[in-house]
C-alpha positions in Angstrom: 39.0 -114.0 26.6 40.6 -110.9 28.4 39.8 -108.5 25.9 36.4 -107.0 25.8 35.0 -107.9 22.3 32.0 -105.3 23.1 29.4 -107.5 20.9 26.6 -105.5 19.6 23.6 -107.9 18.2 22.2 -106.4 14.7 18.3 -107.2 15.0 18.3 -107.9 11.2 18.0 -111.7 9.3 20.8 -112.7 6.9 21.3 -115.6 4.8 24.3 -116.9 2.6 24.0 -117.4 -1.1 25.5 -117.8 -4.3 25.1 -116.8 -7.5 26.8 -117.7 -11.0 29.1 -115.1 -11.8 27.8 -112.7 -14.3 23.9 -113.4 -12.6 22.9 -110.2 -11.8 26.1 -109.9 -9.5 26.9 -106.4 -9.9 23.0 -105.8 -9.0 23.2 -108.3 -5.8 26.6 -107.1 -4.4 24.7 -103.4 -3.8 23.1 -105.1 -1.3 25.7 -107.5 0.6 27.2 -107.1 3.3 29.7 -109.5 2.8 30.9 -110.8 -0.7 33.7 -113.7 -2.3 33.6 -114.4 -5.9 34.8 -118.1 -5.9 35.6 -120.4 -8.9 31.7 -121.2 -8.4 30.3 -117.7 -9.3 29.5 -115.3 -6.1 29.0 -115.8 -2.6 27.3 -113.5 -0.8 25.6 -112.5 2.3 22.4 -110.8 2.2 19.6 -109.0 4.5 16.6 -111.5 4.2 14.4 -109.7 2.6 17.1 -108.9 -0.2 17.2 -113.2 -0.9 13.5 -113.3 -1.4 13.1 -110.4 -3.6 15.7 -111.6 -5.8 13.9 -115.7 -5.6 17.3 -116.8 -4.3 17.1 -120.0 -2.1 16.7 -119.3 1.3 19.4 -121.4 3.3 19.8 -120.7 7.5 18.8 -117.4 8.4 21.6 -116.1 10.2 22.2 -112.9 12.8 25.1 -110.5 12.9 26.8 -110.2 15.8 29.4 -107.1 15.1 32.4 -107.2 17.4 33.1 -103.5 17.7 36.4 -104.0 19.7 39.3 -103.2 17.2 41.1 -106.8 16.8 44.7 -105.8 15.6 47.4 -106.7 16.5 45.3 -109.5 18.1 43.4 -110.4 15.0 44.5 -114.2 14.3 44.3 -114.6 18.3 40.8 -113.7 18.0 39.4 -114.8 15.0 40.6 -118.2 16.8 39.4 -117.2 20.1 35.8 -116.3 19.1 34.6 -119.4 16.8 36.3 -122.1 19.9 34.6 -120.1 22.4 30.9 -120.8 20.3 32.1 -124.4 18.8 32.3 -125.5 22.9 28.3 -124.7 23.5 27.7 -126.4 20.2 27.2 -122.9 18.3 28.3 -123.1 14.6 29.1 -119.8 12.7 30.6 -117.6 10.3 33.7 -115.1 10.8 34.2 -112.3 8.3 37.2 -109.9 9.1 36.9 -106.7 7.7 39.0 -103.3 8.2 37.8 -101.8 11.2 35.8 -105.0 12.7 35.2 -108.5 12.4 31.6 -110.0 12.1 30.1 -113.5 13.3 27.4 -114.3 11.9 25.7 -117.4 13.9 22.0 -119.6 13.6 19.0 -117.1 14.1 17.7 -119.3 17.3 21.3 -119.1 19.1 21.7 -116.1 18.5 21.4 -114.7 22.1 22.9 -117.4 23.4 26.0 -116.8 21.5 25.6 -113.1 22.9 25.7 -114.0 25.8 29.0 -116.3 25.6 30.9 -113.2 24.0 29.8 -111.0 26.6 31.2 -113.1 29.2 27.9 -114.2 30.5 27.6 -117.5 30.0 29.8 -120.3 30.2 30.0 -122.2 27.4 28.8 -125.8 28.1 
């Protein structure tokens, strides 16, 4: 990938969840980093410790890995890019694209390993 991503690991757990729309959403969302409302109710994505105080099911714990490099014009290049370039060492993960930076959020254990591979050093396998 020729442009540096400049990947910054955020040392805090987060988890995926959903809720029924109308389930203390409004309260929930002050807390997300991330949110959808889907024909389902609400997904969103939550610090940890935020999903247990609430008793939501704990799914994969997840880490942030915040790409501070600004994406556009390059933004469908590298929301392609980034996911392949994990998917070849067997890393699965989220993208969320946001205004001024996308976000991949990736497995808790591969977490520095997937780091690494967006740094630039480590070959994916």
């Amino acid at each position: 990938m020729p442009m540096d991503l400049q990947p910054e690991l955020d040392p805090h757990l987060y988890c995926f969840v959903t809720v029924p729309e109308g389930y203390r959403a409004r309260q929930i969302s002050e807390f997300s980093v991330a949110s959808v409302l889907e024909g389902e109710g609400w997904s969103f994505v939550l610090p940890l410790e935020v999903v247990k105080s609430y008793f939501l099911p704990v799914g994969l714990p997840q880490r942030r890995i915040v790409l501070k490099a600004r994406s556009v014009p390059e933004g469908a290049a590298l929301a392609a890019a980034v996911p392949g370039m994990l998917a070849r060492a067997g890393i699965a993960c989220n993208w969320v694209a946001a205004f001024h930076r996308d976000y991949v959020f990736v497995p808790e254990d591969r977490a520095d390993e997937a780091l690494a591979i967006l740094r630039g050093g480590q070959e994916a396998s």
